[in-house]
C-alpha positions as CSV (number, residue, x, y, z in Angstrom):
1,X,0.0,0.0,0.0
2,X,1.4,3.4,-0.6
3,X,2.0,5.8,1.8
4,X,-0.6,8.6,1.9
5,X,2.3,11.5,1.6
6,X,3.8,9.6,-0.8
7,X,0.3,9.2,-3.5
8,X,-0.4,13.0,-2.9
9,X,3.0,13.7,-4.2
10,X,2.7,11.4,-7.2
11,X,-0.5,13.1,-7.9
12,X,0.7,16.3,-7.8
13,X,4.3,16.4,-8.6
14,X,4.2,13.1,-11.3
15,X,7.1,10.2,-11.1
16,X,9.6,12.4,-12.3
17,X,8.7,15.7,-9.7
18,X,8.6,13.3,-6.7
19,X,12.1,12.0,-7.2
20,X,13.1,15.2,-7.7
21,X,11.5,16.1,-4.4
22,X,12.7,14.0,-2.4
23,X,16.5,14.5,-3.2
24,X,16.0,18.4,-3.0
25,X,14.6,17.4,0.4
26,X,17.5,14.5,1.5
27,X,20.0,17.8,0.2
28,X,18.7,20.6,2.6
29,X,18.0,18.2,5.5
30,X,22.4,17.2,4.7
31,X,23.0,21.4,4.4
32,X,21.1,21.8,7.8
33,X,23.1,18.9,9.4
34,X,26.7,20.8,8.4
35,X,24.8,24.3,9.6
36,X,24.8,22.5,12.7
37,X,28.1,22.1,13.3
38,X,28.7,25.8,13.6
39,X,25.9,25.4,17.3
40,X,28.3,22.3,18.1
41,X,31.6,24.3,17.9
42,X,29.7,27.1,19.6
43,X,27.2,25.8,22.0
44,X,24.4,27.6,20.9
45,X,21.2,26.5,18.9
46,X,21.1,28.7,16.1
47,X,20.6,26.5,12.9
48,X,17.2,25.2,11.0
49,X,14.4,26.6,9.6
50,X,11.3,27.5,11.1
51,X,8.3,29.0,9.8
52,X,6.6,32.0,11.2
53,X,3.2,30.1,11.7
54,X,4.7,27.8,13.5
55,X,6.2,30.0,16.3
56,X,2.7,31.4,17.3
57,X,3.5,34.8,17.4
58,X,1.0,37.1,18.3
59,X,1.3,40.0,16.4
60,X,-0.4,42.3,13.8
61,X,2.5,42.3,11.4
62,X,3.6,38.2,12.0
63,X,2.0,37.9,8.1
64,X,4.7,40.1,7.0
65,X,7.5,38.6,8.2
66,X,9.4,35.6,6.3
67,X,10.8,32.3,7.8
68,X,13.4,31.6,10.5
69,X,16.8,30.5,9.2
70,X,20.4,31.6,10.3
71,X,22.4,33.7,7.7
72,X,25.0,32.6,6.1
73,X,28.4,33.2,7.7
74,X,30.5,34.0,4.6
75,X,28.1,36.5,3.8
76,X,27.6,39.0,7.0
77,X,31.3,38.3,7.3
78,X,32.1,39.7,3.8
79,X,29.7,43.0,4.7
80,X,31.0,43.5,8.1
81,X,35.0,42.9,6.8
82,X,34.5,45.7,4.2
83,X,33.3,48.6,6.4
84,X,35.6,51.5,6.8
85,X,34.9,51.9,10.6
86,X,36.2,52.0,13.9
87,X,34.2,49.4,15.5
88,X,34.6,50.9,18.9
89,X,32.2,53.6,17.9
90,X,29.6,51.5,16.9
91,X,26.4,49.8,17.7
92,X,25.0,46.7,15.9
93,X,21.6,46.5,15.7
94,X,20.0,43.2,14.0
95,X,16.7,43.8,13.1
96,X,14.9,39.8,13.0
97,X,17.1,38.3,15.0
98,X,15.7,34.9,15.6
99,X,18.3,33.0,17.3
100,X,21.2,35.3,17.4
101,X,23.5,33.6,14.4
102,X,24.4,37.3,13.2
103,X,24.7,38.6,16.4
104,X,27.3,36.0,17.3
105,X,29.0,36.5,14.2
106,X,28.9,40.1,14.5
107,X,31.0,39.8,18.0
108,X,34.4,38.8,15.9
109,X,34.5,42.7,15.7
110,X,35.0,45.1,18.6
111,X,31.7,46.7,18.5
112,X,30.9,48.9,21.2
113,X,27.5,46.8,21.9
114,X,25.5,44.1,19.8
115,X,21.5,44.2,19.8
116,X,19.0,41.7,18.6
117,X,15.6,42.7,18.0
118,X,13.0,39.9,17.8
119,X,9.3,39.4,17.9
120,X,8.8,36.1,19.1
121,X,9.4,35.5,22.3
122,X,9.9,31.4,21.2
123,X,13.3,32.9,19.2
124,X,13.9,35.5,21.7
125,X,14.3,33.0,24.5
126,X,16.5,30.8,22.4
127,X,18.5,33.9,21.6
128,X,19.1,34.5,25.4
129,X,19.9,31.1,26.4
130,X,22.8,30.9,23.5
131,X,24.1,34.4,24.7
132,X,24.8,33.1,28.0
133,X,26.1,30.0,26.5
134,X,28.0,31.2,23.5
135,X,31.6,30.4,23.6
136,X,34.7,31.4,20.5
137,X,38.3,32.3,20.7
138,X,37.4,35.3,18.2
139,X,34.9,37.2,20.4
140,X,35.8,40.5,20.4
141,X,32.2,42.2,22.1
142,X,30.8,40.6,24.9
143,X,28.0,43.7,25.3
144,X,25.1,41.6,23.6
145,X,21.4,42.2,24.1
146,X,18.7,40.6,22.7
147,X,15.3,42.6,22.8
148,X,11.9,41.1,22.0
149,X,10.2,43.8,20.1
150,X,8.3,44.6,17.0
151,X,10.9,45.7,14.9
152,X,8.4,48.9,13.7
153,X,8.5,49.4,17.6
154,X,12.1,49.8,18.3
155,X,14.1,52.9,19.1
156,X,17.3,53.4,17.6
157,X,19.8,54.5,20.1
158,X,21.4,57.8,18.9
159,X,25.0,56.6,18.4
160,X,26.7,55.6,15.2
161,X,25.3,52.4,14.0
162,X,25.7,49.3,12.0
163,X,21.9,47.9,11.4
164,X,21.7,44.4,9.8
165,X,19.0,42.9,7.7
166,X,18.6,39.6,6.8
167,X,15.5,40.0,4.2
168,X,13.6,39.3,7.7
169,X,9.8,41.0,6.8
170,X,8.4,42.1,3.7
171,X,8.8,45.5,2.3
172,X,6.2,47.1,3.7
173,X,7.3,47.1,7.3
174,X,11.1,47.6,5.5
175,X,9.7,50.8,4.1
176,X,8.1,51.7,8.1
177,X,11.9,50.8,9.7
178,X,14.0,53.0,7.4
179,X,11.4,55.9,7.7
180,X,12.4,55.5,11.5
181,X,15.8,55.5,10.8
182,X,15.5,58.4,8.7
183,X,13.9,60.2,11.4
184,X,16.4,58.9,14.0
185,X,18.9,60.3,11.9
186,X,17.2,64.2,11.5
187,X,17.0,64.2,15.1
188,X,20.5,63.1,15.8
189,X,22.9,63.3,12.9
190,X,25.6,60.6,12.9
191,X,27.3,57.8,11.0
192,X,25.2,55.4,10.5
193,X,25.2,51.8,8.2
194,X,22.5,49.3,6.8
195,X,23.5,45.7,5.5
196,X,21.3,44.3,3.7
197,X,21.5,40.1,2.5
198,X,18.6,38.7,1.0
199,X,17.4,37.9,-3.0
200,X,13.9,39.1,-2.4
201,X,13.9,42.3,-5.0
202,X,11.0,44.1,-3.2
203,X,12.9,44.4,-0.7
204,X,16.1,45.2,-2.4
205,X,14.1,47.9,-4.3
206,X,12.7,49.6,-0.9
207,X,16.7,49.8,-0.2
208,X,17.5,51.5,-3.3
209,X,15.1,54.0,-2.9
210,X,15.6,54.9,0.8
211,X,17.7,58.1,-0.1
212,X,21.0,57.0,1.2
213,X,24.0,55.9,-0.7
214,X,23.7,52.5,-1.7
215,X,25.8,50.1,-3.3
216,X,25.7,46.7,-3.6
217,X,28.0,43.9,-2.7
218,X,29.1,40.8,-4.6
219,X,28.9,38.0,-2.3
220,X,30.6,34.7,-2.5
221,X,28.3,31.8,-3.5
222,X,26.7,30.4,-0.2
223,X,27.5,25.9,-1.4
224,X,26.1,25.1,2.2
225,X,22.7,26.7,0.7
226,X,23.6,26.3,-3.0
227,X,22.6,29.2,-3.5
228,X,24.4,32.7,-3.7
229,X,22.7,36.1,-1.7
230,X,22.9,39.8,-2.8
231,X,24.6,42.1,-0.7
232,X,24.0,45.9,0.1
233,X,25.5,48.6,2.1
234,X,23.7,52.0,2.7
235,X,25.8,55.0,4.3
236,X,24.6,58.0,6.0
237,X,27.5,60.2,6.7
238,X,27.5,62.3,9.7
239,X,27.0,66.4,8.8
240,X,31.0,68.1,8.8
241,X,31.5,69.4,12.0
């Protein structure tokens, strides 16, 4: 007798579509597996992917945001290597921050403090439990916060900034965070920098029309994935004194 899953997919995918299936899925569930071994070196649980239904979060904008998954290191690694900062002076702020993968990636560099802004409290916890856990030879900031909030909620501090986006809600709610930032930044001028990784292009089009110098980034293909991300970095540059 054939399994029930199995019938539906030959009914809707054919002989040739289920095959394919099921390697695509024996692939990702192999990529997920080598993900993990960066939680293993680390102690922390920051790999798989989740979706947003299934984290019960109970918010007006939870349709708008995307999935959980972790970022890929190579690629906030590239952004964050090719910013001409001191990293002293700044704050990173990632905005989706699910488990804290960036956030812990982010800490190889001297920031002045790292913050995680989340809106489930199921991925906020997490996050909390690996910060306390978290443990690397190239951690440069210890100063890491992770804040459940709506990211449409949160208050940028007024200090230079570095704020990461991991194509973490649709553009809509992008468009409502960078008209906060652009507020934040007519009340108190300063530095201030947004990475962006992601291949969705309404959201990459939302960027490129925020009014602040963009340009993008040509990341290294992502084989754990096989896939490869885009990368942007905006600048607002602080009025001459």
């Amino acid at each position: 007798m054939i399994p029930r899953k199995l019938s539906r997919s030959l009914s809707n995918r054919g002989v040739v579509g289920t095959v394919r299936y099921g390697v695509d899925c024996m692939i990702a569930g192999s990529r997920w597996y080598l993900d993990s071994w960066y939680d293993l070196r680390h102690r922390v649980d920051t790999s798989g992917k989740i979706a947003i239904a299934d984290l019960g979060v109970n918010s007006e904008n939870s349709t708008a945001a995307t999935w959980y998954e972790p970022v890929p290191n190579s690629c906030i690694r590239q952004l964050l290597s090719g910013l001409p900062i001191s990293f002293e002076q700044y704050v990173f702020i990632d905005f989706g921050s699910g488990k804290g993968r960036a956030l812990f990636l982010a800490s190889d560099y001297p920031f002045r403090k790292l913050i995680g802004v989340e809106f489930s409290p199921e991925l906020h916890a997490i996050a909390r439990k690996n910060i306390d856990s978290y443990q690397s030879a190239r951690q440069r900031c210890f100063q890491i916060e992770s804040i459940c909030q709506d990211a449409v909620e949160f208050d940028l501090p007024p200090v230079p900034s570095v704020l990461f986006f991991y194509s973490p809600f649709n553009a809509a709610i992008l468009s409502r965070v960078l008209s906060h930032v652009r507020e934040s930044l007519v009340q108190y001028p300063r530095n201030l920098y947004i990475l962006y990784v992601g291949i969705l292009q309404d959201l990459i089009d939302v960027l490129q029309t925020a009014g602040l110098d963009c340009r993008e980034v040509p990341l290294r293909r992502d084989y754990l994935r096989g896939e490869t991300k885009r990368g942007f970095v905006l600048h607002h540059a602080a009025p001459s004194p």
